[in-house]
Structures are given as structure tokens and as C-alpha cells.
N, C-alpha and C positions, 0 to 999 in steps of 0.2 A: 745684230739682226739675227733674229732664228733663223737655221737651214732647212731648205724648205721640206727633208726629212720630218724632222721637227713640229712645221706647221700641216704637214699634210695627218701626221699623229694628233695633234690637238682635233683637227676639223673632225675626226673619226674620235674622239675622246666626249667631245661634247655633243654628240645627236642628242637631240629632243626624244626621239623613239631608243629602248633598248637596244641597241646593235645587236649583242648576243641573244637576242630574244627571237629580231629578224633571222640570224642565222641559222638559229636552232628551226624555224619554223622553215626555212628554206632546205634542212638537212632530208625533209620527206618528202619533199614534193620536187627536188630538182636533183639532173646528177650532181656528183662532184665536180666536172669538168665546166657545169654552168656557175656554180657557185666559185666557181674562179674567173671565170669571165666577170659575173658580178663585183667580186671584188677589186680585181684589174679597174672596170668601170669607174666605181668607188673612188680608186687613187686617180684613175687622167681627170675624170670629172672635179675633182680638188684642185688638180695641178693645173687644170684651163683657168678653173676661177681664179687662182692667185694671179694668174697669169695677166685676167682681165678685171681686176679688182673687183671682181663678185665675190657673193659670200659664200666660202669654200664649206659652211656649216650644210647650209639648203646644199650644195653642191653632194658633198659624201651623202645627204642623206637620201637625195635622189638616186643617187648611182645608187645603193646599195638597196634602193626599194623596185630599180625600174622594171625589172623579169620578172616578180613575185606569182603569176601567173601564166607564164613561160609555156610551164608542161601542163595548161590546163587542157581534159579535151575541148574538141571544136566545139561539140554540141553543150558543151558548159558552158565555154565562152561565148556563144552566139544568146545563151542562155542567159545570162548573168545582164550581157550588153545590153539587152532585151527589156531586164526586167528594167536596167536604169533609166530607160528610155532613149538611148541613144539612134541616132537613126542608120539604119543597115542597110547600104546599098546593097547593087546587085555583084560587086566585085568580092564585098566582104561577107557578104553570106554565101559568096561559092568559095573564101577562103576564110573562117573563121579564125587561122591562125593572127591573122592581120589585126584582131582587137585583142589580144595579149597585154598590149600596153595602154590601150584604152581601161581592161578589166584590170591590170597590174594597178594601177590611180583607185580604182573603185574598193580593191584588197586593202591598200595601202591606209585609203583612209576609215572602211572599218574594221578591221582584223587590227591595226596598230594604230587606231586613233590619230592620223596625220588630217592635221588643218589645213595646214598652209596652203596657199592658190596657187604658189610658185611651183612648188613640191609638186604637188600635184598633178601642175600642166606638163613640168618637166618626166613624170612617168608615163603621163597621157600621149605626148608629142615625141617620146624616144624614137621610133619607128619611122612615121613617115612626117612628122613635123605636121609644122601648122604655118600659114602666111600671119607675118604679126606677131609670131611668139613672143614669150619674155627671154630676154640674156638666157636667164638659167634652162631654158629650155636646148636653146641652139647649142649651150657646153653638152649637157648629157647627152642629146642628139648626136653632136662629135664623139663625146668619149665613147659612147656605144659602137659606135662605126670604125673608131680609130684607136681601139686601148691595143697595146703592145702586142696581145694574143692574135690581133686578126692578122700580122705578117709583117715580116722587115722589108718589104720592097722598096725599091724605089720610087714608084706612082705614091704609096702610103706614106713613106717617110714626106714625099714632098708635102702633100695634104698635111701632116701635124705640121708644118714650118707653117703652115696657112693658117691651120686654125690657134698655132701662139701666136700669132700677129694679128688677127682678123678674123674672127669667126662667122660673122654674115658670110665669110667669104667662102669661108672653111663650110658651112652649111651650101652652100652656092654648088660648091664643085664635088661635096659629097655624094648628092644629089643629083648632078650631073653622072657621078659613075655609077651610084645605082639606078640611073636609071638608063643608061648604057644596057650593063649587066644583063636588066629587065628586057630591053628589047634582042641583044643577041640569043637570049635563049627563050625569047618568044612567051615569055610571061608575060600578065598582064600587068596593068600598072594603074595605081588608085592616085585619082588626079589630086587628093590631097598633099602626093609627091611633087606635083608638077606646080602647084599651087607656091608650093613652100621655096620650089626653087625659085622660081620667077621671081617672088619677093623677096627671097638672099639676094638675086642677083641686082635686083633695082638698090637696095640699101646698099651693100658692098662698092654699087658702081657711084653713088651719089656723092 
């Protein structure tokens, strides 16, 4: 049986999109410090999938596409959202940063010709999710939140024990701390967070 060394190399060997092609286009638009979170991403985003028998191919290639718009300005991004027609409430047009991963899906699929729905939603849904999502959405969701870079704690360590066992679950209590986080520091909070928990929490609990 491969290690999963091994398998987590193939899943990054065979993308549909040039990998090196992504990185090179990430080299001007993001720092260095992002494009290592992206890559960190990349590999948890593989290592959830093995984990839960999805496909660790759509997996790397989401991770490694889901920031592609990261450091756009706001007025781009609200721009961009805008022209797809997406609809803009009032939380996200006083925080523009908040469609980064909505515009990241938009990048993704014309700057590097990605088709896939799964693909897709998974760069769409990084941020604050969606109620309903597909598998691959809830891994990239986790690995964004949980790849190795965000901290060794303890609260964190325990969250990955969750999301290798269960990731409705792992999405559940993600969710739960930021949206904690959200209210002790008196941020707002876009209910498509509260949305997404509420139905981690019903699947997880069924």
C-alpha cells in the first residue's frame, strides 16, 4: 500500500490545471507567506480526502486554487462579484474582503479554465461555507481553517482529531469558534456562517 507521502504526491502530480502555472501566477499577486498557507492547504485538503475516501485529485486542486484572489482590492472584488451577478448584501459590501473566495471560483474558472462544480463550490464555500455543501467543499472549508500554519494548540489539535473522524462535525465546531471569535471582538457576522453551522450541526447530530 502507498504511504500516504506518496499518495499525497501523485494527488499534486496529476491536477487537470498546470500546478506550476497556478504558482507562477500566484508569485505576483500574493506574498510568500500566503503561498505557503496555500500550499500547507493543498496537502491537509489531500490528507482529509484520503482520509474520507473523496477524491484527493479535486481535493489538491481546490486547495491550491482557493486564495487566488486573496489580495484583490475590495473595490475589485465587489467589482468582479458584481459584474457575475452575484447578490451583495449589506454585510458584504461594507466588507468586500468577505467575496475573495466567491471571486477566487470566478479566477479559477476563467484565468485557468476549471470546469468542475465541485472545484468550484469548494473555492466558492472556503470562507464561510454553504448549508448543503458537497464532501469536498466541508474538507477545503476545514483545511483552510485547520492546515498546520494556523497553530499547535490544543482547542486546534482537538478540531483535526474531529475533522479525521467526521467532518460535518469538524465543519460544526469550526464554525462554532469563528463564530465565537466573531462576536468577542464584536465583528459582524454573515449569516451564511450561521447557516452552514446549523446544518453541520443537524447532519453531524443525525
Amino acid at each position: 500500500m502507498p504511504k500516504p507521502e506518496a499518495k499525497i504526491l501523485k494527488a499534486k502530480s496529476n491536477l487537470p490545471v498546470d500546478r506550476e502555472a497556478v504558482l507562477a501566477w500566484l508569485q505576483d499577486k500574493v506574498p510568500k507567506s500566503r503561498i505557503q498557507h496555500i500550499l500547507r492547504v493543498e496537502t491537509y485538503a489531500i490528507e482529509l480526502a484520503l482520509q474520507h475516501d473523496l477524491d484527493a485529485v479535486q481535493a489538491a486542486q481546490a486547495g491550491l486554487l482557493h486564495d487566488l484572489a486573496k489580495y484583490f482590492k475590495p473595490k475589485r472584488l465587489l467589482a468582479m462579484a458584481q459584474a457575475e451577478g452575484l447578490p451583495i448584501d449589506p454585510i458584504l459590501a461594507a466588507d468586500p474582503r468577505l467575496l475573495h473566495a466567491d471571486v477566487s471560483a470566478i479566477v479559477a474558472r476563467d484565468e485557468f479554465q476549471v470546469r468542475d462544480p465541485n472545484i468550484l463550490d469548494a473555492v466558492r464555500n472556503h470562507t464561510l461555507g454553504h448549508p448543503h455543501m458537497h464532501s469536498l467543499s466541508c474538507i477545503v472549508f476545514l483545511a483552510d481553517s485547520l492546515e498546520p500554519g494556523r497553530g499547535d494548540r490544543d482547542d486546534l489539535n482537538q478540531l483535526r482529531k474531529v475533522a479525521a473522524s467526521n467532518f460535518h462535525k469538524g465543519v460544526w465546531l469550526v464554525c462554532d469558534r469563528t463564530l465565537n471569535h466573531l462576536v468577542q471582538n464584536r465583528k459582524p457576522i454573515h449569516p451564511r456562517m450561521v447557516m452552514t453551522r446549523n446544518w453541520a450541526m443537524e447532519v453531524a447530530k443525525a
